[in-house]
NUGUTI-918859 format. One record per residue: y, x, z of N, C-alpha, C in turn. Coordinates in nm, 2 decimals, padded with zeros to 4 digits, always signed. Layout:
// residues N
+--------+--------+--------+--------+--------+--------+--------+--------+--------+
|    n_v |    n_u |    n_w |   ca_v |   ca_u |   ca_w |    c_v |    c_u |    c_w |
+--------+--------+--------+--------+--------+--------+--------+--------+--------+
|      Y |      X |      Z |      Y |      X |      Z |      Y |      X |      Z |
...
+--------+--------+--------+--------+--------+--------+--------+--------+--------+
// end
This chain:
// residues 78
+--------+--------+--------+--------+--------+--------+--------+--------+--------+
|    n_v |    n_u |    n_w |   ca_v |   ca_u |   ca_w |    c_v |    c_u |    c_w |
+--------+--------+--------+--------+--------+--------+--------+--------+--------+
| -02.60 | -01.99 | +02.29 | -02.53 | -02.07 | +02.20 | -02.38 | -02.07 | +02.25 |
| -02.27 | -02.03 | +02.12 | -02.14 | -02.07 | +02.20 | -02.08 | -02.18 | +02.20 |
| -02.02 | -02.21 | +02.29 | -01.94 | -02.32 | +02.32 | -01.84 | -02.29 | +02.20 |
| -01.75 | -02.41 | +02.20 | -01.64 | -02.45 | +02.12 | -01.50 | -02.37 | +02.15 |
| -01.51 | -02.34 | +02.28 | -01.40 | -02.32 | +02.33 | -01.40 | -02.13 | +02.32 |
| -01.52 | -02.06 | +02.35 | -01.52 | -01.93 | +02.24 | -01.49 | -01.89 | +02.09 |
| -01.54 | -02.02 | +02.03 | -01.52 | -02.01 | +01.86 | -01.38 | -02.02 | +01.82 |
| -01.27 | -02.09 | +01.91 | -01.16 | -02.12 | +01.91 | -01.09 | -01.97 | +01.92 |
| -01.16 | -01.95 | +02.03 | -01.07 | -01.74 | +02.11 | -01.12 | -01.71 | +01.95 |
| -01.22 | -01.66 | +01.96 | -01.24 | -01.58 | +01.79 | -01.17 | -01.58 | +01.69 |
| -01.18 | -01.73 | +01.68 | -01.05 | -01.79 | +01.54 | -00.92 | -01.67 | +01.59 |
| -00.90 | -01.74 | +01.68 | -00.71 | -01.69 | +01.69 | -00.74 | -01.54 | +01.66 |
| -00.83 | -01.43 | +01.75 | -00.83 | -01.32 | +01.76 | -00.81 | -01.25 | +01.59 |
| -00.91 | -01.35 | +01.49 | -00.90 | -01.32 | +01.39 | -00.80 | -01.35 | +01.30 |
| -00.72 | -01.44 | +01.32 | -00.58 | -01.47 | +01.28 | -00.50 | -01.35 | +01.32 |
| -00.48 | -01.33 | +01.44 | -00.38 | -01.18 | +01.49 | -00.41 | -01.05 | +01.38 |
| -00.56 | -01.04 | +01.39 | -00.59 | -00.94 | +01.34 | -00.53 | -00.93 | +01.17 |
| -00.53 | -01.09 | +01.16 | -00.52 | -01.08 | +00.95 | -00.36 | -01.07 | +00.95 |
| -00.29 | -01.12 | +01.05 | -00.12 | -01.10 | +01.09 | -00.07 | -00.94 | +01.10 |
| -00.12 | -00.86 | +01.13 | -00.12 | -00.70 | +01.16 | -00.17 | -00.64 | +01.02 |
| -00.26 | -00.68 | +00.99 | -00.27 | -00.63 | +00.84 | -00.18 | -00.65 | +00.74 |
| -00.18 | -00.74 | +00.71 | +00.00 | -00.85 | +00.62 | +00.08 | -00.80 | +00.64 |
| +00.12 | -00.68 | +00.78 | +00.25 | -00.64 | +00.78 | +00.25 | -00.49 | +00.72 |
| +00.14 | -00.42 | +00.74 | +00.11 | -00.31 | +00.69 | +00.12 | -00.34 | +00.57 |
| +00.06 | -00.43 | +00.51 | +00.06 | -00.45 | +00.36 | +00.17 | -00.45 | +00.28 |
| +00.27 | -00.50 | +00.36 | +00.39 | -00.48 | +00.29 | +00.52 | -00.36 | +00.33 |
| +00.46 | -00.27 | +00.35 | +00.55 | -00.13 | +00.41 | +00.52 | -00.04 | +00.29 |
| +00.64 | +00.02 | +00.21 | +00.66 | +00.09 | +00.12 | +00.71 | +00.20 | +00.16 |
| +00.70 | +00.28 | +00.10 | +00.74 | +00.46 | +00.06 | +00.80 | +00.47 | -00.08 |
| +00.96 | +00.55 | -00.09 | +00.97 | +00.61 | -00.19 | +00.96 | +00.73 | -00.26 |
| +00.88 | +00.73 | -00.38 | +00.79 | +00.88 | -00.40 | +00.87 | +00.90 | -00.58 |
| +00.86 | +00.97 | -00.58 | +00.93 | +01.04 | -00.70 | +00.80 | +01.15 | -00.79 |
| +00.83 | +01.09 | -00.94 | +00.73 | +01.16 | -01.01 | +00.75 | +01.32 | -01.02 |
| +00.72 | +01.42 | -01.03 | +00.75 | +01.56 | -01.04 | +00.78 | +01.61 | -01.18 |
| +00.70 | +01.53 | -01.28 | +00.70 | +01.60 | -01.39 | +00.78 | +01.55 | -01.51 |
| +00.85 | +01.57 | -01.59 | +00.96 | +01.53 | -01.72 | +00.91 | +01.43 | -01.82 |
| +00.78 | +01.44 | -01.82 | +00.70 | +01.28 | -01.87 | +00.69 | +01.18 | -01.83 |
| +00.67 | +01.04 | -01.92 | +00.61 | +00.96 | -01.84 | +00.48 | +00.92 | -01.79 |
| +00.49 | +00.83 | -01.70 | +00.36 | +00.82 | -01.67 | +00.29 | +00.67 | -01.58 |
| +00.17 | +00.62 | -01.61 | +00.14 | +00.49 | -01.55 | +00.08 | +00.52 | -01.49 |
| +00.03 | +00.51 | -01.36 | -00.06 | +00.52 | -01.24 | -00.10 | +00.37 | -01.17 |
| -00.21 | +00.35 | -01.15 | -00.28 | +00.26 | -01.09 | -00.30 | +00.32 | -00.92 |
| -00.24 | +00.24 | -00.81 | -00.25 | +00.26 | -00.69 | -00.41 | +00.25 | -00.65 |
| -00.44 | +00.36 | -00.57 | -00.60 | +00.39 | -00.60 | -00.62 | +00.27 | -00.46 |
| -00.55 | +00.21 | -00.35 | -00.55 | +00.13 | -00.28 | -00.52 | -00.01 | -00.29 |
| -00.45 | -00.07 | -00.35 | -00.35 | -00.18 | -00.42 | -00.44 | -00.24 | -00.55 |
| -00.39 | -00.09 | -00.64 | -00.46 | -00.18 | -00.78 | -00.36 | -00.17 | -00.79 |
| -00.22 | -00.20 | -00.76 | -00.08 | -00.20 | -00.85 | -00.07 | -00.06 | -00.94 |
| +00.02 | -00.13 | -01.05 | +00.06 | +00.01 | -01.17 | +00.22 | +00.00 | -01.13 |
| +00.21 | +00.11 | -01.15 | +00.33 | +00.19 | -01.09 | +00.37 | +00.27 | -01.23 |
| +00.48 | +00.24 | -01.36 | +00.52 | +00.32 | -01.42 | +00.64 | +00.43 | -01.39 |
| +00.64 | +00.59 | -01.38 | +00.73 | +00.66 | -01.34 | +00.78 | +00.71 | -01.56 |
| +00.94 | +00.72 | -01.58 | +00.97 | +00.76 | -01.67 | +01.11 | +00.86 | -01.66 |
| +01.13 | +00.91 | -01.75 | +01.29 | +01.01 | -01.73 | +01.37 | +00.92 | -01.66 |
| +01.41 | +00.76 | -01.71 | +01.50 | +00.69 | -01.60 | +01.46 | +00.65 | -01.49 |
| +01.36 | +00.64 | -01.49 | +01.26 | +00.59 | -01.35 | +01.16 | +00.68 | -01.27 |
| +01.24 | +00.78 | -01.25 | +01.14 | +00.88 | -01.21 | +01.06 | +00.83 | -01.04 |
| +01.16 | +00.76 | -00.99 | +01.16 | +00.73 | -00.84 | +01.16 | +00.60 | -00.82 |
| +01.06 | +00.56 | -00.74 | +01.05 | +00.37 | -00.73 | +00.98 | +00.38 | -00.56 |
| +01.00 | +00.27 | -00.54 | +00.92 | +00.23 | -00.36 | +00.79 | +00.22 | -00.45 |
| +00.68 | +00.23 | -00.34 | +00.53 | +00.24 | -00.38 | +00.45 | +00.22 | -00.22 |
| +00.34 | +00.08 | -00.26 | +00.28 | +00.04 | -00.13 | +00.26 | +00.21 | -00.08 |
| +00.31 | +00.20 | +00.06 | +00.23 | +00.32 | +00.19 | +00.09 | +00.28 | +00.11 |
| +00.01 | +00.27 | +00.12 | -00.12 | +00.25 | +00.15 | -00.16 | +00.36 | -00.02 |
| -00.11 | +00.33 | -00.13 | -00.12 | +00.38 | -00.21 | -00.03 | +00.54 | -00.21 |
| +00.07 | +00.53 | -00.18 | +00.14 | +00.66 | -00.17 | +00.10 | +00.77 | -00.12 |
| +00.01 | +00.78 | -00.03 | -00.05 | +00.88 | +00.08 | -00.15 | +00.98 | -00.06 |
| -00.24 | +00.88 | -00.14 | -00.31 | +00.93 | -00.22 | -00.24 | +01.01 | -00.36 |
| -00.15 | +00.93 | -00.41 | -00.06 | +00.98 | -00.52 | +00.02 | +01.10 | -00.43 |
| +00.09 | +01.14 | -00.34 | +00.10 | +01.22 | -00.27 | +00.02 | +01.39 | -00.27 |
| -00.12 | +01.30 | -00.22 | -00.19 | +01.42 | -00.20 | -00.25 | +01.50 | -00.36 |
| -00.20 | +01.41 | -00.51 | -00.26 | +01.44 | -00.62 | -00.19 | +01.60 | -00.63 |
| -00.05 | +01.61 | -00.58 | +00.00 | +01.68 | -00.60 | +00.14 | +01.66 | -00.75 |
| +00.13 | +01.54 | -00.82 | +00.21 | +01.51 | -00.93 | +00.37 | +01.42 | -00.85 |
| +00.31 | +01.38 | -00.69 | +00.44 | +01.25 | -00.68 | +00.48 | +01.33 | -00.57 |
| +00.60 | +01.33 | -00.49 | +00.67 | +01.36 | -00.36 | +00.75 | +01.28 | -00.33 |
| +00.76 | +01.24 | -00.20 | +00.80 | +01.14 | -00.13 | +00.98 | +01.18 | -00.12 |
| +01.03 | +01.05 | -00.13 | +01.25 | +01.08 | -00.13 | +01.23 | +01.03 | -00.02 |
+--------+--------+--------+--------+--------+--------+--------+--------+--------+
// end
């Protein structure tokens, strides 16, 4: 059975841990569409939609999401 004073260490450890994630979470990449259309993409990570158009070819996009849109071969990174 644990004491109180372990349940305490855990809390925090798990606080750090959710602090480290939060920061990742908000680190972006600018990726640029390739092709002369437009286009809406849902972040396969996020869930965010991301529209790219002739004026908006290029926008920041969660890292977390960008790696994938990347690898589609349609986005590249500015």
């Amino acid at each position: 059975m644990a004491c109180c004073g372990q349940q305490r260490a855990a809390l925090v450890q798990d606080k750090s841990t959710f602090t480290s994630t939060q920061q990742a979470a908000g680190t972006s990449i600018n990726l640029r569409f390739k092709q002369p259309s437009a286009v809406m993409v849902r972040g396969p990570v996020t869930g965010k939609h991301y529209q790219f158009n002739g004026s908006a070819n290029a926008q920041r996009v969660d890292a977390r999401d960008a790696a994938a849109l990347i690898k589609s071969g349609y986005f590249q990174q500015v």
